[in-house]
TILUM-299811 format. One record per residue (C-alpha): residue number from 1; x, y, z. Coordinates in Angstrom, 1 decimal. Example, Ala and Ser with C-alpha at 12.3 -4.5 7.8 and 13.67 -1.06 7.14 Angstrom:
<atoms>
   seq       px       py       pz
     1     12.3     -4.5      7.8
     2     13.7     -1.1      7.1
</atoms>
This chain:
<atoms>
   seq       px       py       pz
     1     -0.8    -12.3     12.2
     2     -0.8     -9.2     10.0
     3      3.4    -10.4      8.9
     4      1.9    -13.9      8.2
     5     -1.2    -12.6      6.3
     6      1.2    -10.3      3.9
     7      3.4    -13.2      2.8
     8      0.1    -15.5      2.5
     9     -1.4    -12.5     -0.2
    10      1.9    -11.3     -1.8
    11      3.1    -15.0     -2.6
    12     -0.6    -15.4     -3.5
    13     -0.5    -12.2     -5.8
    14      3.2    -13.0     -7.4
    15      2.0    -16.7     -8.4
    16     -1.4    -15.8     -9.9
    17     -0.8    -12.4    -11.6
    18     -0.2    -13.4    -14.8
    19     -2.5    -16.7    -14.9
    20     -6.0    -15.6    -13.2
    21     -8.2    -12.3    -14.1
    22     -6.4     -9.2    -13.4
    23     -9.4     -8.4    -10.3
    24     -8.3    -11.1     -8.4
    25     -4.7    -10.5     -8.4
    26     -5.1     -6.8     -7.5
    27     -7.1     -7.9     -4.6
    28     -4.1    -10.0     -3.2
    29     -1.9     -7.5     -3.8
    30     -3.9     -4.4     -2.2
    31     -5.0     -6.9      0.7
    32     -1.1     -8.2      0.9
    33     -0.1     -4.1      1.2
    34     -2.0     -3.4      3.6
    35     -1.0     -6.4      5.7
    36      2.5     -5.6      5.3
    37      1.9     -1.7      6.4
    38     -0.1     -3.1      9.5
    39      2.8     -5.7     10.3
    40      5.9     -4.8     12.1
    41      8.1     -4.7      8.8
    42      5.2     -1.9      7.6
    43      6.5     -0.2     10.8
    44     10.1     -0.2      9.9
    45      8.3      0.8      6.4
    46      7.1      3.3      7.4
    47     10.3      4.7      9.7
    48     12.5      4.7      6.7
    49      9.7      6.3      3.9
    50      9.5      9.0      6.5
    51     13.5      9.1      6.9
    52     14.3      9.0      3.7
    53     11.7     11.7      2.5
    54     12.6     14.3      5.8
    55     16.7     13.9      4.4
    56     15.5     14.7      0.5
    57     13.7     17.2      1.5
    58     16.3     19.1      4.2
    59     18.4     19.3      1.1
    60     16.3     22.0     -1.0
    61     15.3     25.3      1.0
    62     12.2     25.4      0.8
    63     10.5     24.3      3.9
    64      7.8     21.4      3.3
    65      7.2     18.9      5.6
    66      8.0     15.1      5.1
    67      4.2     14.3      5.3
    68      2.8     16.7      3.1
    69      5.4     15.1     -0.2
    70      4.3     11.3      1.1
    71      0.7     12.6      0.3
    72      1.4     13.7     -2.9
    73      3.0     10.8     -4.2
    74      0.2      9.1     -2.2
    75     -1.8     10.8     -4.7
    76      0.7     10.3     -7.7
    77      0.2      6.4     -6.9
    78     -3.4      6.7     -7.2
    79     -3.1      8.7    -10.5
    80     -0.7      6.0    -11.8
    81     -3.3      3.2    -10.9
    82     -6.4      4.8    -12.1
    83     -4.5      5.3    -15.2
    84     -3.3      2.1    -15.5
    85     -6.6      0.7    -15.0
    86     -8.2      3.5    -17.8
    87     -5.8      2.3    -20.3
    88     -6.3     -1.7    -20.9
    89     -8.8     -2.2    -18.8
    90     -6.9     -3.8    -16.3
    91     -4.1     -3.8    -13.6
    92     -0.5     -4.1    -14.9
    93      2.5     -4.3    -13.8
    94      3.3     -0.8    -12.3
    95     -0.4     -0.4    -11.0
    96     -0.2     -3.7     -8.7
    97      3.2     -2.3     -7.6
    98      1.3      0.9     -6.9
    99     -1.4     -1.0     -4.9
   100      1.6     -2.4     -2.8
   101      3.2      0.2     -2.0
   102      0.2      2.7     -1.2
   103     -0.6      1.7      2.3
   104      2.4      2.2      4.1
   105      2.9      5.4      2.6
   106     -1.1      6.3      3.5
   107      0.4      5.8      7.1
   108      2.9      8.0      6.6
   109      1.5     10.6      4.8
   110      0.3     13.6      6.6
   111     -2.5     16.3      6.7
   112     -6.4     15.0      5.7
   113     -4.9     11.8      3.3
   114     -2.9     10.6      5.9
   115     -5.7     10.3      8.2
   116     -8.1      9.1      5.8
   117     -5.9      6.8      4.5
   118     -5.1      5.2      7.5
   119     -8.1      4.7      8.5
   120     -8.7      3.2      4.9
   121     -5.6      0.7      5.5
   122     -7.1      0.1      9.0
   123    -10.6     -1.0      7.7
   124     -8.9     -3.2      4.4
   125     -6.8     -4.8      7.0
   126     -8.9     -5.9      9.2
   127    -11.3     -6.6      6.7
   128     -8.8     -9.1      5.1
   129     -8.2    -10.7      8.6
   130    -12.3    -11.4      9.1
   131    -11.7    -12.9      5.6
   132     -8.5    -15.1      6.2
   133     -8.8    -15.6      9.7
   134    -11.4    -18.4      9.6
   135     -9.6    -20.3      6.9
   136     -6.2    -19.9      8.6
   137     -7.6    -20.3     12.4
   138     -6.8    -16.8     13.4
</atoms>
């Protein structure tokens, strides 16, 4: 459901983002993210952010865990978003990518983000699934 609702809102987002209001588009594309972190592909997502981040970080010697650096670019995305936003007036290019890309790293960030975020992705998700699911029959 949540793998069918993420292509639904991402091919949604990618084919109105430059012809409808910038609000609508962002709302595919944060709804789309956070179907695709709660699908199984979101998993694998998830698996390799948390991979990839624990080798990077092995390499320097200073000890910081792999959840701790997910929420501060957790909160680098945010930043870059907000910014994005308090610039034009709306949500280009980088801050729809941004809105993508946020959930699964909220579910793989650690300490008090990660928990708020997830349960932030959690309640967007479903959410969008009391919003779709009538109109699709889920």
């Amino acid at each position: 459901m949540f793998t069918i609702g993420s292509i639904l809102c991402l091919a949604l987002f990618w084919v109105l983002r430059k012809k409808v209001h910038w609000l609508i588009s962002g709302f595919f594309a944060v709804i789309g993210g956070t179907f695709f972190a709660m699908s199984f592909l979101g998993g694998w997502a998830t698996d390799l952010v948390l991979w990839v981040v624990g080798f990077l970080l092995s390499l320097i010697p200073d000890a910081v865990s792999s959840g701790t650096a997910i929420a501060a670019i957790c909160a680098f995305l945010l930043v870059v978003a907000g910014a994005d936003v308090w610039r034009d007036k709306r949500l280009d290019e980088h801050g729809q990518w941004a809105a993508i890309c946020l959930p699964v790293l909220l579910l793989a960030a650690g300490g008090a983000i990660g928990g708020v975020g997830g349960d932030v992705v959690y309640n967007v998700a479903g959410a969008g699934t009391n919003i779709f699911g009538p109109l699709l029959g889920w």
